[in-house]
N, C-alpha and C positions, 0 to 999 in steps of 0.2 A: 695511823694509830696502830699499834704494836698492842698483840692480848699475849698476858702472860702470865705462866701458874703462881695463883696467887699464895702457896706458900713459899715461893721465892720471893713474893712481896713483904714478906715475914708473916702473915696469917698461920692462925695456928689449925690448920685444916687437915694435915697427914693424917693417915689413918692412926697412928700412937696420940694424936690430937698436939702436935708439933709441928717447928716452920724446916724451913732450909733455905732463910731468909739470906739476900745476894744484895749486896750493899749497889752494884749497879742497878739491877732491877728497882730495888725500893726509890734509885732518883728516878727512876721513868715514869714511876707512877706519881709519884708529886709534883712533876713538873708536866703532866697530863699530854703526859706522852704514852701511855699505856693505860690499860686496864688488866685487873686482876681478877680469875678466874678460879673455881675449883669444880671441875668436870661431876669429879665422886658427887660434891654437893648439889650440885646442879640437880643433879639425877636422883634427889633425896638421900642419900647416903647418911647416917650421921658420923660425928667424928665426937670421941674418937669412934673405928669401923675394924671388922676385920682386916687384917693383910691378904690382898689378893696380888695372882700374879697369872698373866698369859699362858695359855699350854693350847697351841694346834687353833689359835684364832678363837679362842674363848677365854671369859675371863672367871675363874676357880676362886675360890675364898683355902684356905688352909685346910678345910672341914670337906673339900669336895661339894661345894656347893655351886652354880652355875649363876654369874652373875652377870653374864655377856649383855641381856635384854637391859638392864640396868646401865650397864655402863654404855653402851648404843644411846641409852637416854641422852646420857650425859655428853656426849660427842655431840651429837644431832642440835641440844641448847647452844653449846659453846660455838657451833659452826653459824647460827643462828645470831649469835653477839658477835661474833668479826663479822659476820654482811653486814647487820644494824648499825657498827659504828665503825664501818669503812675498812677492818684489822685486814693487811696485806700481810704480815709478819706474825708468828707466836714463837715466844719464848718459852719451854714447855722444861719440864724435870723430869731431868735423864732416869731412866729404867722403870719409872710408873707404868702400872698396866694402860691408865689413859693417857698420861704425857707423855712415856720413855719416847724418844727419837734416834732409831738409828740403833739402840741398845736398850734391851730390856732383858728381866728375870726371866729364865725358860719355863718356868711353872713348878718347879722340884721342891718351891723353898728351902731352896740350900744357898741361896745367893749366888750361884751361876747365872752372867750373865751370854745373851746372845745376840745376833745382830737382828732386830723386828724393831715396828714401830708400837706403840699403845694405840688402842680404840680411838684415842681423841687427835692425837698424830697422826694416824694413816687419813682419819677421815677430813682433817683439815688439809693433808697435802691433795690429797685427789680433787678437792676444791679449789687448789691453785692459793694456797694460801701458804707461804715461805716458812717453813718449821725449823728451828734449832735449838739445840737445850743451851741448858745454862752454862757449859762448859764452852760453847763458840760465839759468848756475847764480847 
């Protein structure tokens, strides 16, 4: 089983309350080969939600707000649903403070990206769990 961020599934869950729906993604989840996920929501978050973005391993809202404990939430469920339903693999959305893999926002909100993973990436690869965005399906 393969978990993958569910606004690539096309859920409208982004923090603008929008998808970034991936026409491969959406057949894996109909053909129950995947499950779809939203870390923010997990962790209560609603949407639509501030824009947040990474700065020095914490996760900032726009407004300088500290939203790390939060999103740690939302890591901690998601790792919690690939054990429960076997997920070796996640398909995560490149440069989200919880999915980016590999590239994420530095925190400037200026749209500079860097190379780091998001909260829900680092903490599913240290668990041996195969992380890639939607750009290496």
């Amino acid at each position: 089983m393969i978990l993958v961020s569910a606004c690539l599934a096309g859920f409208n869950c982004r923090y603008d309350n929008s998808n970034k729906e991936d026409a491969k993604i959406v057949r894996l989840v109909k053909e129950g080969k995947a499950i779809a996920v939203c870390p923010e929501q997990l962790a209560g978050l609603p949407t639509p939600r501030k824009s947040f973005e990474l700065s020095n391993g914490k996760v900032f809202s726009e407004d300088g707000e500290d939203y790390t404990d939060i999103f740690t939430k939302g890591a901690y469920e998601t790792l919690n649903l690939c054990k429960k339903f076997g997920c070796t693999k996640a398909v995560l959305k490149n440069h989200s403070p919880s999915c980016g893999c590999d590239e994420i926002y530095d925190g400037s909100f200026t749209g500079n990206l860097i190379k780091g993973n998001g909260i829900t990436a680092k903490l599913l690869k240290e668990n041996g769990i195969e992380v890639i965005s939607e750009n290496d399906v």
